[in-house]
N, C-alpha and C positions, 0 to 999 in steps of 0.2 A: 216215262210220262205217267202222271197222277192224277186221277180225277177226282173233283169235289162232286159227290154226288148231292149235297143238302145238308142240313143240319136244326138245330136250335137253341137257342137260349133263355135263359130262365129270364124274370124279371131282376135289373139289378136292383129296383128300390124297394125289394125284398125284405125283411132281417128273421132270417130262418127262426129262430130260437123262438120268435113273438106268434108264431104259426104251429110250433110244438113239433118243429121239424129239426131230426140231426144231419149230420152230413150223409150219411149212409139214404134218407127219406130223399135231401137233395138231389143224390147222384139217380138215383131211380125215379124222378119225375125227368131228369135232362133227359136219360136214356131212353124212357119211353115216349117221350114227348119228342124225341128226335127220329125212331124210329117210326112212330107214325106220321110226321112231317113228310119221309123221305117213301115211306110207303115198304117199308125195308120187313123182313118177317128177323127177329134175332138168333132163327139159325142159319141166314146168312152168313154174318159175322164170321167172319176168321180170324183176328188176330185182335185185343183190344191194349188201350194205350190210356195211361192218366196222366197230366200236367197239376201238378200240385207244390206248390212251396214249403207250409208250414202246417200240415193238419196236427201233425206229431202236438205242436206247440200253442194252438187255437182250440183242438178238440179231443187232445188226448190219444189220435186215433192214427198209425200207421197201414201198411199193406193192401192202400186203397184199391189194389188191383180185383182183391179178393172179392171186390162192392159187387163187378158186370156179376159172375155168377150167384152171389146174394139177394139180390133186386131182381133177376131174371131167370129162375131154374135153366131154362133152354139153354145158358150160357154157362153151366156148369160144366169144367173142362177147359173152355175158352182159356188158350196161351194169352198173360195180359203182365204188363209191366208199369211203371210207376216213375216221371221220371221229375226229375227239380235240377230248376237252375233259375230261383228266384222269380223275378218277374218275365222273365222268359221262359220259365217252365214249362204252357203250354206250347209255343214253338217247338220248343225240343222232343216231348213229347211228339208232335208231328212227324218234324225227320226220323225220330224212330219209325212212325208209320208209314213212312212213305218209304225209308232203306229198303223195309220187310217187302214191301209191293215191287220196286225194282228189282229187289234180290231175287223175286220170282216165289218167292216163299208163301208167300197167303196173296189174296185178290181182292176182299173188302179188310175193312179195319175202320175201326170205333175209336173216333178219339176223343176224351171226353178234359176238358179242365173242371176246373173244380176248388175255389174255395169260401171259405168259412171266416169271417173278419168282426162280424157286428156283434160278438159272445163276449166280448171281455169288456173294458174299459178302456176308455181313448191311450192311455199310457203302457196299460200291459200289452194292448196290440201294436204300438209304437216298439216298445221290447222282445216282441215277439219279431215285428219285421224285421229289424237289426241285427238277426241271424246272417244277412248277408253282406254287413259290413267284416272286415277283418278284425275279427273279435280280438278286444287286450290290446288292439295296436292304435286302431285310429277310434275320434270322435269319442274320447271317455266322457269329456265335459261337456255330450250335449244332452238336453231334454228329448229332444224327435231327433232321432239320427236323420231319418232321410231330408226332410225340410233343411236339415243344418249343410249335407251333403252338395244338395243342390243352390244352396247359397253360394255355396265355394265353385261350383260353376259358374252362378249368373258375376259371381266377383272376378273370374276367371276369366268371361266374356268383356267385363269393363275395363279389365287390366288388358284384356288385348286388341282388341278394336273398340270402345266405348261402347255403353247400353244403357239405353231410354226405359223406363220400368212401364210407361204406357205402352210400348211394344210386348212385353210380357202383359200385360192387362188386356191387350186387345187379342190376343190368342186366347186368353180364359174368356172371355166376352164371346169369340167366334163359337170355341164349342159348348160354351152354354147353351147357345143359340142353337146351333146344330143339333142338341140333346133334344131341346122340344118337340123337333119334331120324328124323333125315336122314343116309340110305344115300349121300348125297353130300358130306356137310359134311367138310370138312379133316379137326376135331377131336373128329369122333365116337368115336374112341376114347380119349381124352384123360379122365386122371381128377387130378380136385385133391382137397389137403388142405385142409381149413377157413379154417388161416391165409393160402391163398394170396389170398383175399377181402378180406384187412385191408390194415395200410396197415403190414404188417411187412417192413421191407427186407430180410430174406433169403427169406420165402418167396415176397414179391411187389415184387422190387427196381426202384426209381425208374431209370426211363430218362432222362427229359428233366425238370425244374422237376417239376412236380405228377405227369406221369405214370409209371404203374408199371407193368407187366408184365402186370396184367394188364385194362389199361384197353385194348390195342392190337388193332386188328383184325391179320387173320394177311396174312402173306407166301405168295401161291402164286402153281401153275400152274393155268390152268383155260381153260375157254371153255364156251359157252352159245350155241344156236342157238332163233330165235324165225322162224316162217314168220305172215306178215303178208297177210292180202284180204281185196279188194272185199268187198263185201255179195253183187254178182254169182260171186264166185270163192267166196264164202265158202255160200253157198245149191249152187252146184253139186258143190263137194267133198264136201258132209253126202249131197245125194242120190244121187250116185255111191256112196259108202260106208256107204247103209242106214241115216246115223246122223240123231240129230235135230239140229238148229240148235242145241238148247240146250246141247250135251255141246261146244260149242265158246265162246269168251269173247267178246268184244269191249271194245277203249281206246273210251270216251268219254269223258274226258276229259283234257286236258292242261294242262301249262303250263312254263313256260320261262324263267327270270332268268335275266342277268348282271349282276353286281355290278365292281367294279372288283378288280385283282390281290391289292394290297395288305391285308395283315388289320388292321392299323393303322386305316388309313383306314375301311374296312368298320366297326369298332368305332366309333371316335368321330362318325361322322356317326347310329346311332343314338342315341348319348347322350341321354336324357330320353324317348326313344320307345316305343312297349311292348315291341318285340322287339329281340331283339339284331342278329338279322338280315333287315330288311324286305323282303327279294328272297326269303328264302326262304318269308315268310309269302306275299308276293305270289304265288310259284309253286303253292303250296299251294291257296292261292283259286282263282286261276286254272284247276286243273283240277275243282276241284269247281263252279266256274260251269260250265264247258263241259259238264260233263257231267248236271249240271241235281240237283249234291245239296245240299240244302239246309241239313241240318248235319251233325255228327258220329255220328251215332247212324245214318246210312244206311250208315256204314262197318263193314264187320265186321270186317277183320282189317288191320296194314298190315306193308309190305316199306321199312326205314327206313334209311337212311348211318351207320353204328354203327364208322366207321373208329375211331373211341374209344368208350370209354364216355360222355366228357362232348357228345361230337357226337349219339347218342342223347339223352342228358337233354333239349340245345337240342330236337330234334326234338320230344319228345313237347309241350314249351307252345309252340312254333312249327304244329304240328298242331291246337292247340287241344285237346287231352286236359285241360289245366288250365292254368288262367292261365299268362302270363309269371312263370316263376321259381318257379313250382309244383309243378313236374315231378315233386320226392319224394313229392307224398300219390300220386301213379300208381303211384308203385314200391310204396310202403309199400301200398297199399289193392289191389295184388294186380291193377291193372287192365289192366296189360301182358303179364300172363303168359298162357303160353296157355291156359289154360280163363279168362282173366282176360274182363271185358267186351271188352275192344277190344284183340287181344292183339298185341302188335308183335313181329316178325322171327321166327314161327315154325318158318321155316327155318332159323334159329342166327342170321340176319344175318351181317357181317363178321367178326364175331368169332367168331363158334362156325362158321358154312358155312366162310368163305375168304372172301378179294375178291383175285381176280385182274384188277387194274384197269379195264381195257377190257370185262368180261366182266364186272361185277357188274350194271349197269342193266338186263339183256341178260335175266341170271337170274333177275333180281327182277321182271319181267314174266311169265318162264317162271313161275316158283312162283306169281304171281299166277294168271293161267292154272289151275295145279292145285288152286289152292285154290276157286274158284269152280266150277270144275266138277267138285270132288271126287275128285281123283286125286292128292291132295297125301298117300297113304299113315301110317306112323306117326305123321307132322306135321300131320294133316289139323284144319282150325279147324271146329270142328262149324258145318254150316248157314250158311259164308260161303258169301256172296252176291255182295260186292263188296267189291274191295279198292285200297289207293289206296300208292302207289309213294311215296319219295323219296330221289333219288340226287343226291349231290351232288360237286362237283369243285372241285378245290385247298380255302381255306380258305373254302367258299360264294363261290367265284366264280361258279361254271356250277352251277344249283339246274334237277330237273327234274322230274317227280309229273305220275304217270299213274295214272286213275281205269279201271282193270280190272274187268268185272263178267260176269254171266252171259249168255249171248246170249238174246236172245227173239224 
């Protein structure tokens, strides 16, 4: 068992560069700024952990681990690692943190994501994320790999059960909405006109094949810090600090696919199957066994990979919300929204928060966290209890869902 003790997150409508900030100034305002959140001293710390994709490729700059003792003398010595698998980097990151705590090896742990987006040019960071397509093989003739990637899904959905493009419109609509009222989200102040919802190429202009403008998660800067203990660290923090067990979270449940690089291949091998992506259903199970839920209805709110809109859709009948290929009676019946039964990404997700790539898994534990124990502010999901994560990397290569809930 793992406890969330707290955390923090920067602002994602940030853009480092314009404030005279590098990544190294970033990682030390999360860390300190999470540290005093949580009321933490950093020689606590035992073991620290970084979720990063591309800094190598945005700022030049590898061996992020080296940042904790950099930014923080007291942490000079700190065992810390570094870990990537695209947009699930920070999840991964985590299961490293959380093995080390079950292994019995360390009892806090620093996790921090962390990336760096708005330094280049809309095209070079386009090229830059494309590191996690299967380089040489697939997607030579596109301009934006991922927009073009995720066409080939939402075509993928209409070749197998049909799809309405206002069902993709009213997912970016919901977390727009949801963004507002998060003091963190990139596009909280962001206002659309009506037509930017349709499928009108000047107010909502096609980027790749199917995709449009405003089907696309956002380009930022951001990072997100997640403090990680024993059951032993996690009982003596609460009584040091007069609080009870419960006002803190605990992961019990996890789970972890990889699928192969290729999106091609990933497609045609479920052909005839019920999902389109069985690594990501398998991830999905996998933390609701471990953590002992038995179905959807124990879940009150979730935190889902909305890099598109049509990557939501998958999500919601890969979650089981409704059958495979069902996914519009959800939108249409109102179930996703947030006062909806089962309300998805009421932090805005990717598209209304930000995904700063390294830093989105990272977050979406942090807000899991708030919401269970009710400190998720104007966003708050009335009477969540438990919530269940799904972060995903490249085209569902690296799938990763963690079952968040209240401590007892």
């Amino acid at each position: 068992m793992v406890y969330i003790l707290g955390g923090w997150q920067s602002d994602f409508a940030t853009v480092w560069s314009r404030r005279g900030m590098d990544l190294s100034d970033a990682f030390g305002e999360v860390l300190h700024s999470g540290l005093a959140a949580t009321a933490l001293d950093p020689q606590e710390i035992d073991t620290g952990h970084v979720g990063n994709f591309t800094a190598e490729l945005f700022a030049g700059q590898g061996l992020l681990g080296g940042f904790f003792g950099q930014v923080e003398p007291a942490l000079d010595g700190l065992p810390t690692s570094r870990h990537e698998a695209a947009c699930a980097s920070g999840s991964v990151a985590v299961l490293a943190a959380t093995a080390e705590i079950e292994a019995g090896r360390y009892d806090l742990a620093c996790v921090v994501g962390i990336e760096q987006m708005r330094n280049v040019p809309g095209q070079t960071a386009a090229e830059h994320l494309a590191a996690a397509i299967w380089r040489d093989h697939e997607y030579q003739d596109a301009t934006f790999v991922w927009p073009r990637a995720f066409s080939d899904l939402a075509e993928e959905y209409d070749q197998r059960y049909g799809l309405d493009y206002a069902h993709l419109m009213r997912i970016s609509e919901i977390n727009f909405a949801n963004a507002r009222r998060n003091p963190n989200a990139q596009t909280r102040g962001y206002s659309f006109a009506p037509e930017a919802f349709t499928a009108d190429d000047e107010a909502n202009p096609v980027i790749e094949g199917r995709t449009r403008k405003m089907d696309c998660g956002q380009v930022t800067d951001g990072a997100a810090v997640i403090f990680l203990a024993s059951p032993k660290c996690a009982a003596e923090y609460a009584a040091k600090r007069g609080i009870p067990i419960e006002r803190l979270a605990r992961i019990s449940g996890w789970g972890h696919r990889t699928a192969p690089i290729g999106y091609a291949g990933k497609v045609a091998a479920s052909a005839g199957q019920r999902y389109v992506f069985p690594q990501v259903r398998r991830a999905i199970e996998d933390a609701r066994a471990r953590a002992g839920v038995a179905d959807l209805g124990q879940i009150d709110m979730v935190e889902t990979h909305d890099c598109f809109a049509a990557t939501e859709y998958m999500a919601i009948d890969h979650l089981g919300i409704t059958e495979p290929g069902e996914a519009w009676k959800a939108i249409e019946e109102g179930v996703i929204d947030r006062g909806g039964s089962l309300p998805v990404n009421p932090s805005g997700g990717l598209i209304g928060a930000g995904h700063p790539v390294g830093a989105t898994g990272v977050r979406m534990l942090l807000d899991s966290f708030k919401q269970v124990t009710d400190q998720a502010g104007d966003y708050q999901v009335d009477g969540a209890k438990r919530a269940q994560t799904l972060n995903i990397g490249g085209s569902t290569t690296t799938t990763v869902s963690f079952i968040v809930e209240q401590a007892a």
